[in-house]
ZAKOL-640450 format. One line per 3 residues: number of its first residue (from 1); for each residue x, y, z of N, C-alpha, C. Coordinates in steps of 0.02 Angstrom, whole numbers. Layout:
# residues N
NUM = X/Y/Z/X/Y/Z/X/Y/Z | ...
END
This chain:
# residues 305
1 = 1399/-575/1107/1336/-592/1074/1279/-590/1126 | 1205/-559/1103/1166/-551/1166/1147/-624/1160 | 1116/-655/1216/1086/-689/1222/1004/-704/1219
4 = 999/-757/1185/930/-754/1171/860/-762/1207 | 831/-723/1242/784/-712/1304/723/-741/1266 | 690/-786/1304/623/-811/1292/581/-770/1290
7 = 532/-744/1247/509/-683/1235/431/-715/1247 | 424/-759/1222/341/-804/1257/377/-815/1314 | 400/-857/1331/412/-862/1414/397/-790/1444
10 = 431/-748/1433/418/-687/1467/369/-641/1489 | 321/-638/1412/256/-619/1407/224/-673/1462 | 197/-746/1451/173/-785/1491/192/-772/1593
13 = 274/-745/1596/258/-732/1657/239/-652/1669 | 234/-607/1641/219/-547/1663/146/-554/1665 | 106/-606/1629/28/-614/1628/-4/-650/1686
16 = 53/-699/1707/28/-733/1750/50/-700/1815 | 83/-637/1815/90/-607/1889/59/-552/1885 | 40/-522/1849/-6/-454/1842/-76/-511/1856
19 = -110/-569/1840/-161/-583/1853/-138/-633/1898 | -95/-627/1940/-74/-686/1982/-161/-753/1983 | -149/-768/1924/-176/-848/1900/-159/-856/1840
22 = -141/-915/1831/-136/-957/1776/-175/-955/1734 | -218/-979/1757/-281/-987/1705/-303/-915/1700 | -308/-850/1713/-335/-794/1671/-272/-755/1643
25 = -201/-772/1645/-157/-773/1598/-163/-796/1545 | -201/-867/1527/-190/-915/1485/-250/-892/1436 | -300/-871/1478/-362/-829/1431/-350/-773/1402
28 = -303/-736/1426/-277/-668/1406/-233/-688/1355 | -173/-729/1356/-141/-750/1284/-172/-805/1238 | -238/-811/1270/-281/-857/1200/-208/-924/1183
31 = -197/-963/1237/-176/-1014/1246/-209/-1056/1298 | -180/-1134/1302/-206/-1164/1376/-174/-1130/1438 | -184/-1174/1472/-151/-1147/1557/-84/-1192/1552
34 = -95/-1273/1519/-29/-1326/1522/24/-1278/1486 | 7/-1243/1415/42/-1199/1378/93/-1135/1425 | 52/-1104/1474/81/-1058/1509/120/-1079/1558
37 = 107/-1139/1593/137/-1178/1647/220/-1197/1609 | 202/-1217/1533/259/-1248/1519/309/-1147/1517 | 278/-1129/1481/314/-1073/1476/353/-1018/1538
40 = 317/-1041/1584/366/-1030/1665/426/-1048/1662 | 396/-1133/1667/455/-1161/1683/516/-1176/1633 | 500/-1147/1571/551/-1117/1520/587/-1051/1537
43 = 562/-1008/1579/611/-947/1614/618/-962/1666 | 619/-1007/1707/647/-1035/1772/704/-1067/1756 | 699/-1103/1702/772/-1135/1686/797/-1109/1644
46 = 782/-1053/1614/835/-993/1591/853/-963/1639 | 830/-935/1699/851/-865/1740/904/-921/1811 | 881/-983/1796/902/-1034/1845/880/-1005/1919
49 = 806/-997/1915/800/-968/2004/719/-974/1974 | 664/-1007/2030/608/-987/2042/582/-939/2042 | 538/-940/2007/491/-859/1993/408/-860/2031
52 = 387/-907/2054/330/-918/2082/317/-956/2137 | 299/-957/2198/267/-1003/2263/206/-1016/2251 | 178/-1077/2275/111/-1092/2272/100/-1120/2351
55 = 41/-1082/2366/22/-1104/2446/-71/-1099/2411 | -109/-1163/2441/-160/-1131/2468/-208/-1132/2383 | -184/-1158/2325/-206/-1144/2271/-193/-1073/2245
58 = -134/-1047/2278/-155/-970/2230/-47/-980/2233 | -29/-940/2192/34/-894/2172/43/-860/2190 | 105/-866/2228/129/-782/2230/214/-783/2216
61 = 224/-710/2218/286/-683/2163/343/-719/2215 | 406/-734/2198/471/-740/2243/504/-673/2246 | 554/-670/2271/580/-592/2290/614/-582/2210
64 = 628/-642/2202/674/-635/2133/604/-600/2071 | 566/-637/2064/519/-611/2030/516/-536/2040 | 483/-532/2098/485/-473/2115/526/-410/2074
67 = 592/-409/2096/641/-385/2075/626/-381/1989 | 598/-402/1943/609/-405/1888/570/-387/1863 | 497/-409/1869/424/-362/1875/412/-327/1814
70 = 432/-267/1867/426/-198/1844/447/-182/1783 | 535/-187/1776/545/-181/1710/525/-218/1641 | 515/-274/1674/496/-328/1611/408/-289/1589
73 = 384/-259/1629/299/-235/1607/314/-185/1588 | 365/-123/1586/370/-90/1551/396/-106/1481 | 455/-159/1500/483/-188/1424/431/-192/1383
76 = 413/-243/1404/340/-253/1362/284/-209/1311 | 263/-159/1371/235/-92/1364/270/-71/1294 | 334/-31/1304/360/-20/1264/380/-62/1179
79 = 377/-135/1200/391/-170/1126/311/-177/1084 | 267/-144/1142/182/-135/1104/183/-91/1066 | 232/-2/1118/216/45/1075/234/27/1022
82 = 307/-5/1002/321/29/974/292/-16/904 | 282/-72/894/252/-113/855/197/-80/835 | 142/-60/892/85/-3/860/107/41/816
85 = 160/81/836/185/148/795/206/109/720 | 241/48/714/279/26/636/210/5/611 | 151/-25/642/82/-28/618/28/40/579
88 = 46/78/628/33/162/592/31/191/548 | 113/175/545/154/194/483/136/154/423 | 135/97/405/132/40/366/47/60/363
91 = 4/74/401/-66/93/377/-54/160/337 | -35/208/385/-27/278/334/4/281/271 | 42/234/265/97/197/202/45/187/160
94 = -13/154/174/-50/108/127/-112/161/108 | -130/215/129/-175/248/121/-164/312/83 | -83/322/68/-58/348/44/-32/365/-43
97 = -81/407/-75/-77/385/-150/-40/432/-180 | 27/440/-223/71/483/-247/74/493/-323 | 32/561/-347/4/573/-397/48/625/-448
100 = 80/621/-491/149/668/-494/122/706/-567 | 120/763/-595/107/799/-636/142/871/-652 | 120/912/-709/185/970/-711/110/992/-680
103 = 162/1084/-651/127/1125/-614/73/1163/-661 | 69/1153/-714/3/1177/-752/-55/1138/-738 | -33/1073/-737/-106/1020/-738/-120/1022/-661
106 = -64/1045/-624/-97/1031/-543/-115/1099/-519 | -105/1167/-567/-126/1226/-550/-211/1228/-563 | -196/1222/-649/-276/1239/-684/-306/1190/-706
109 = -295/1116/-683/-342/1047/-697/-367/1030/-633 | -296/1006/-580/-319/975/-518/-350/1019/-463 | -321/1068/-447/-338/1115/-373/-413/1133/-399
112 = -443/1166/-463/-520/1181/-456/-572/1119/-427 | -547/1060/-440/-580/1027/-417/-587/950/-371 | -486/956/-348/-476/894/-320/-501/897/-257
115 = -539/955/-217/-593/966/-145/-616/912/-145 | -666/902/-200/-729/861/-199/-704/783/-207 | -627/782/-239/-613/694/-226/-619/682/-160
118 = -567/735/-127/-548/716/-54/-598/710/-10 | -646/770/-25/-711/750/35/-750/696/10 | -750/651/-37/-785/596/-62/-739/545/-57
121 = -665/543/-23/-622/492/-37/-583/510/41 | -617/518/87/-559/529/155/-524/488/174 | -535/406/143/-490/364/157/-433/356/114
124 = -403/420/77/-354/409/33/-311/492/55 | -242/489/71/-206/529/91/-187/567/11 | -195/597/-5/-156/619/-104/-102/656/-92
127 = -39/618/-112/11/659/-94/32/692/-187 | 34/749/-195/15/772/-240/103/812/-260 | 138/787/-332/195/794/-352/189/827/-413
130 = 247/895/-404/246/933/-475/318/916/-505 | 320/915/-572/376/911/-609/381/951/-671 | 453/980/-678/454/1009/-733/489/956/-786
133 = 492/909/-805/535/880/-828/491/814/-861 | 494/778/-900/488/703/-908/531/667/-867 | 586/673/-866/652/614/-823/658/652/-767
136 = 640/701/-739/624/710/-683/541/662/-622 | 494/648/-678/451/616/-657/453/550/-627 | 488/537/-705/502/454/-721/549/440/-660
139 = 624/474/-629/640/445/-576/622/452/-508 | 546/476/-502/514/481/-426/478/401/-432 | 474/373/-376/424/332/-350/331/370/-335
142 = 297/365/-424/254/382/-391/204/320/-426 | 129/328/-403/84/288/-423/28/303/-484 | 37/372/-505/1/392/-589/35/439/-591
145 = 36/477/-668/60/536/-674/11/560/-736 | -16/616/-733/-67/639/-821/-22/675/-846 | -8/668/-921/-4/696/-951/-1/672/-1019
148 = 60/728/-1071/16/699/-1146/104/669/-1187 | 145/633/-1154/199/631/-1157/202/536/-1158 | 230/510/-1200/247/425/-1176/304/410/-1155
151 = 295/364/-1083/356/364/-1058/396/304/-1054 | 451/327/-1048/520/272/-1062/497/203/-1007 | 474/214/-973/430/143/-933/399/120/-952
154 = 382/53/-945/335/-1/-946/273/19/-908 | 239/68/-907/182/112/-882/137/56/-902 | 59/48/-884/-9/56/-905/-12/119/-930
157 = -30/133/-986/-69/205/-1027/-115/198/-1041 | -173/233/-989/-236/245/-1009/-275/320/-1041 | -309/305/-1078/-323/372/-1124/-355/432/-1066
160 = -341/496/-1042/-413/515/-1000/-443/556/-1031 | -413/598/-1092/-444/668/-1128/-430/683/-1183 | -450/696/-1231/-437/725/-1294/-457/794/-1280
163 = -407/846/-1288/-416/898/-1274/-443/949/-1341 | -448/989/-1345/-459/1057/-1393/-391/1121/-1372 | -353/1145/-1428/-325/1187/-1422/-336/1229/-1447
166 = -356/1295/-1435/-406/1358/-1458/-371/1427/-1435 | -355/1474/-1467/-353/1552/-1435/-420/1565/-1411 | -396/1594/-1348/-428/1638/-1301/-387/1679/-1268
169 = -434/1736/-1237/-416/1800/-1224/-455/1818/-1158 | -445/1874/-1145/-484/1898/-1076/-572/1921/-1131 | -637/1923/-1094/-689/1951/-1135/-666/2018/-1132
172 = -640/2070/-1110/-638/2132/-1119/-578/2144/-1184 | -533/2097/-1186/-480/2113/-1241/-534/2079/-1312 | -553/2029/-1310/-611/2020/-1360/-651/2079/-1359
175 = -681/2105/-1314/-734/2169/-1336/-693/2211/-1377 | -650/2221/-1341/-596/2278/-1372/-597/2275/-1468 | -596/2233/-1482/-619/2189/-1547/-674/2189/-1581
178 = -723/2230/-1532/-793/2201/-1575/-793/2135/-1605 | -780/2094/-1551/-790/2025/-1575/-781/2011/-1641 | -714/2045/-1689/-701/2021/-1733/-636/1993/-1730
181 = -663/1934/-1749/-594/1869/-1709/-550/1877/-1757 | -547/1871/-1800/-497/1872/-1856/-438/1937/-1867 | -476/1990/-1848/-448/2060/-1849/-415/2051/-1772
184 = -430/2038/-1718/-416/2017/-1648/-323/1953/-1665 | -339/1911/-1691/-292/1875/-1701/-243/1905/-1763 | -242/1942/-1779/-204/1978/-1832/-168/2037/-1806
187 = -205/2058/-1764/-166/2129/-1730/-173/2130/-1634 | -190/2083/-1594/-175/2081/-1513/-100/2059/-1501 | -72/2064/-1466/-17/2037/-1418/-35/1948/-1454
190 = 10/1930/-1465/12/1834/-1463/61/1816/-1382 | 32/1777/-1355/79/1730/-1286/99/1686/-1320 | 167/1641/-1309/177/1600/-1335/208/1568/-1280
193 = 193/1492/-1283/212/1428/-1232/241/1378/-1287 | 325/1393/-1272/378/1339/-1320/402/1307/-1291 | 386/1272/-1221/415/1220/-1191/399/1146/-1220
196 = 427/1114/-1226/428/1034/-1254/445/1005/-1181 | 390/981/-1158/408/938/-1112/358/903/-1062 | 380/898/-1004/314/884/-960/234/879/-993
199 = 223/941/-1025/158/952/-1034/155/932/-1135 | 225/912/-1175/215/876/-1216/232/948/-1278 | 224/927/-1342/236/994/-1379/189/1056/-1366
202 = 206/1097/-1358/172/1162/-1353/125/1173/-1422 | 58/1198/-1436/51/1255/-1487/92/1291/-1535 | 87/1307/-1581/111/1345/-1626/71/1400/-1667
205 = 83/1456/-1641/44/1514/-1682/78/1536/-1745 | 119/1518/-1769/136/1535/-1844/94/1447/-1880 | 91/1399/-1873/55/1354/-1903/-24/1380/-1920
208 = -30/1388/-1830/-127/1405/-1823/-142/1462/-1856 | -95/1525/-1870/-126/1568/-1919/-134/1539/-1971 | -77/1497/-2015/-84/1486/-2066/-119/1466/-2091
211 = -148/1397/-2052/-217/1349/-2070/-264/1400/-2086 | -269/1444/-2043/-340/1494/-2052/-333/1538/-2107 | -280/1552/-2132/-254/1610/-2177/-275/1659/-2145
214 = -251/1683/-2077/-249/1750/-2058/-205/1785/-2059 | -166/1849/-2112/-102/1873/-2112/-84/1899/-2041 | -26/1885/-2060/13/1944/-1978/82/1939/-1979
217 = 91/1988/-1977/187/2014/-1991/207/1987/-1950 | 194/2023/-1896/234/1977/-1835/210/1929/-1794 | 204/1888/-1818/178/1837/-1782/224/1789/-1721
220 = 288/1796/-1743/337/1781/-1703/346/1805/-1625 | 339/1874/-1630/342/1904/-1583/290/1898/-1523 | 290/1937/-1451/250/1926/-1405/276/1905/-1362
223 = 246/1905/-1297/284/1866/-1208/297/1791/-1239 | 346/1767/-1215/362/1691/-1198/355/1663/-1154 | 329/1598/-1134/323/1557/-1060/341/1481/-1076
226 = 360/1462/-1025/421/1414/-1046/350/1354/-1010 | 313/1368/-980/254/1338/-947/197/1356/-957 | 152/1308/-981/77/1332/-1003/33/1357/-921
229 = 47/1353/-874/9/1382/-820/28/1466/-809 | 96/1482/-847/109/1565/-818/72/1598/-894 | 62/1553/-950/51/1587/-1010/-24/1606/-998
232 = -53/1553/-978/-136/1540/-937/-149/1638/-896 | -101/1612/-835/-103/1660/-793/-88/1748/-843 | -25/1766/-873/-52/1790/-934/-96/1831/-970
235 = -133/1756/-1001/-190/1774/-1027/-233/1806/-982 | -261/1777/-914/-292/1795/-865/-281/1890/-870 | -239/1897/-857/-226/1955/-841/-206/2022/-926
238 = -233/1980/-975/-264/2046/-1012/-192/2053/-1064 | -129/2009/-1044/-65/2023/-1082/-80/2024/-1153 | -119/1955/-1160/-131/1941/-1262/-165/1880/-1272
241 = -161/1860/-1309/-200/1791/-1330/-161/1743/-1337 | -190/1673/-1310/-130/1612/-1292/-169/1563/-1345 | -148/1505/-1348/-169/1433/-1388/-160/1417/-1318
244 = -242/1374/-1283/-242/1367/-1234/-267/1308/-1255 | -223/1268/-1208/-257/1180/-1197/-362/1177/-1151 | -388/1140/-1185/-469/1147/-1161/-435/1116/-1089
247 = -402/1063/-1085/-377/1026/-999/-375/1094/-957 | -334/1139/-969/-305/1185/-925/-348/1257/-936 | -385/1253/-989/-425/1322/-968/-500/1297/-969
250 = -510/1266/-951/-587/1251/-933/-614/1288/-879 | -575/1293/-831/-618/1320/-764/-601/1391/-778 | -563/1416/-809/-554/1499/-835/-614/1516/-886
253 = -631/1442/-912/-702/1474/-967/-738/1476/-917 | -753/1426/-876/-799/1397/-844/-834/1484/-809 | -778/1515/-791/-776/1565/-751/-795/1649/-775
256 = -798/1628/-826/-780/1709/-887/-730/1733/-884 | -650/1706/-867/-619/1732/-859/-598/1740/-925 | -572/1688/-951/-562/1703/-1043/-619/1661/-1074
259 = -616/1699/-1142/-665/1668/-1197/-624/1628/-1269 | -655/1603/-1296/-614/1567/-1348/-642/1611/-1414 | -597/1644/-1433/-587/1691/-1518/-573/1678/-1569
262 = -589/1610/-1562/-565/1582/-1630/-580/1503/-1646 | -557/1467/-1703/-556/1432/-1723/-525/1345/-1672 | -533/1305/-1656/-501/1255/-1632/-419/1246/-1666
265 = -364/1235/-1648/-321/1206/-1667/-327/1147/-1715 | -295/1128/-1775/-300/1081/-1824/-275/1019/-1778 | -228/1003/-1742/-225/955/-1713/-249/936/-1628
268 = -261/888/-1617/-287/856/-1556/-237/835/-1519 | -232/873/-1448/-174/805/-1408/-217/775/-1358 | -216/710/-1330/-227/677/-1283/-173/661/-1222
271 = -223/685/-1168/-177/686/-1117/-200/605/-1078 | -144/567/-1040/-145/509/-1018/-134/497/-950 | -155/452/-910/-142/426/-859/-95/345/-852
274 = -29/379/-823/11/318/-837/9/298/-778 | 26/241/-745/23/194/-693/75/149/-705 | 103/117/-645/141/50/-641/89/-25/-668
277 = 103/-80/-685/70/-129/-689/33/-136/-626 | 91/-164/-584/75/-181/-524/83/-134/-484 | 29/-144/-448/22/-63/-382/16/-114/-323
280 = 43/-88/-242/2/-106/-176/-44/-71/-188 | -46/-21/-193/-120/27/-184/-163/39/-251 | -186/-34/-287/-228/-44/-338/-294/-24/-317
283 = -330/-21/-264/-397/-11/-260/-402/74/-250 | -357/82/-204/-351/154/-213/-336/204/-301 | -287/182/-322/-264/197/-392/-333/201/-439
286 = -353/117/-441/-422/132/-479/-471/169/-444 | -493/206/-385/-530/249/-362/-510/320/-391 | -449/329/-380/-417/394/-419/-442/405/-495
289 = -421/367/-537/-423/357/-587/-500/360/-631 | -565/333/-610/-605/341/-601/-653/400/-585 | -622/428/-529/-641/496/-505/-598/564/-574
292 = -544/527/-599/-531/578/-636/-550/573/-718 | -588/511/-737/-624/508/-795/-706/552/-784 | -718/536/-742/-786/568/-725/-801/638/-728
295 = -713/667/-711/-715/741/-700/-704/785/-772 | -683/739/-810/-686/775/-892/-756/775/-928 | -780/705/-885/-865/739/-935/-897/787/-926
298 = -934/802/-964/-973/853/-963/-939/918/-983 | -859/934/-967/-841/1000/-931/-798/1029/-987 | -811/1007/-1051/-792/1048/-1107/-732/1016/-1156
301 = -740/957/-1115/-651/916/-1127/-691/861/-1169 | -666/828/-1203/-688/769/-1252/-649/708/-1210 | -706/659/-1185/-663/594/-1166/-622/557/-1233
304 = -560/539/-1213/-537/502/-1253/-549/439/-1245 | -544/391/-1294/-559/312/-1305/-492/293/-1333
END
């Protein structure tokens, strides 16, 4: 069994021989001088041998001291680093916010514009998590997640968007059309995104014709994407016309990259920000959170209530 070394005693003598005095030891550990005196002679009768001479009003080291010195100021040294370093960590720990979403919302929601959190938020590290899955989310340790899905946790669910789901196309596959949307949705390529999950039920283009009464034989047919960010990408690139969430193609309108040809979708989904009750990093969380209500106004998205 090690034995248990006076660790104030110790400190108190490496202070009082690096400042060979008492009293500017005793100022340096923000104690008295009686305090440091006692703490000597608490490692004198541990080490059972004198550690100090006094001639003359001043101290000086014994050979035994001597001898021990050195290593004990490095000991020391070393039990600073390394306490600084578990301090570091435990700061970088705390500055650290873990934001988990599928790769659509962190392709074509977050990256156009999470720059401007970070350069307005440098005191927050965003460690930024994609998932394809619901129960892939749910068993990470993170601190929010958006989307339009309710989860098997005891979450906070806060509303952030009521979205619009609309066909759009590239403007040149619309020209192609003479901007006749109806004839455009009756005879272009359809994309279709049939994943149920992460990002919540997909669109349906045999419903959305119907509402409209626009015929079309095949409506079934067309590319499949199991993820609304490759159906996006896709569209981008001229394949056909998607039912695009307003969340995820905003900065593609924003851009001219696609236009919307049609009618809104009959139903509304709202996408959410779930959270733990209790957070360490509540001030941070509500800074996040905040910064990401702000970023749907204006930008084509309907705040939800």
């Amino acid at each position: 069994m090690r034995k248990r070394v006076p660790l104030n005693a110790i400190r108190a003598f490496e202070a009082v021989a690096r400042n060979q005095s008492v009293a500017k030891a005793a100022d340096e550990l923000c104690v008295t001088p009686t305090a440091v005196s006692h703490q000597i002679r608490l490692l004198e009768d541990f080490l059972q041998a004198d550690l100090f001479t006094r001639k003359n009003s001043r101290i000086y080291l014994t050979p035994e001291s001597t001898a021990i010195l050195a290593r004990i100021s490095s000991a020391l040294d070393l039990i600073d680093e390394s306490v600084s370093t578990l301090q570091t960590i435990a700061d970088e720990k705390d500055r650290q916010l873990a934001v988990g979403v599928s790769s659509s919302v962190a392709s074509h929601f977050l990256m156009p514009r999470i720059g401007h959190f970070l350069s307005g938020s440098p005191e927050i590290d965003l460690s930024l998590h994609t998932y394809l899955t619901v129960r892939e989310a749910e068993a990470q340790q993170i601190d929010l997640t958006i989307c339009n899905w309710d989860s098997s946790r005891e979450w906070r669910r806060e509303a952030l968007v009521e979205e619009e789901i609309m066909p759009v196309c590239t403007p040149a596959m619309a020209q192609a059309w003479e901007g006749d949307h109806a004839r455009l949705l009756a005879e272009a390529p359809l994309i279709h995104t049939d994943r149920v999950g992460f990002d919540g039920n997909m669109p349906d283009w045999g419903r959305y014709l119907g509402e409209y009464g626009i015929p079309r034989k095949d409506q079934i047919h067309g590319p499949r994407f199991n993820q609304a960010g490759s159906a996006i990408e896709a569209a981008r690139s001229g394949v056909g016309v998607m039912l695009g969430r307003s969340l995820l193609i905003q900065h593609a309108l924003e851009r001219g990259e696609l236009v919307a040809v049609g009618e809104s979708y009959p139903e509304r989904s709202v996408y959410y920000m779930l959270s733990p009750w209790k957070s360490e990093r509540a001030t941070l969380l509500q800074q996040f959170k905040d910064w990401l209500l702000k970023s749907v106004e204006g930008n084509g998205c309907v705040r939800a209530v």
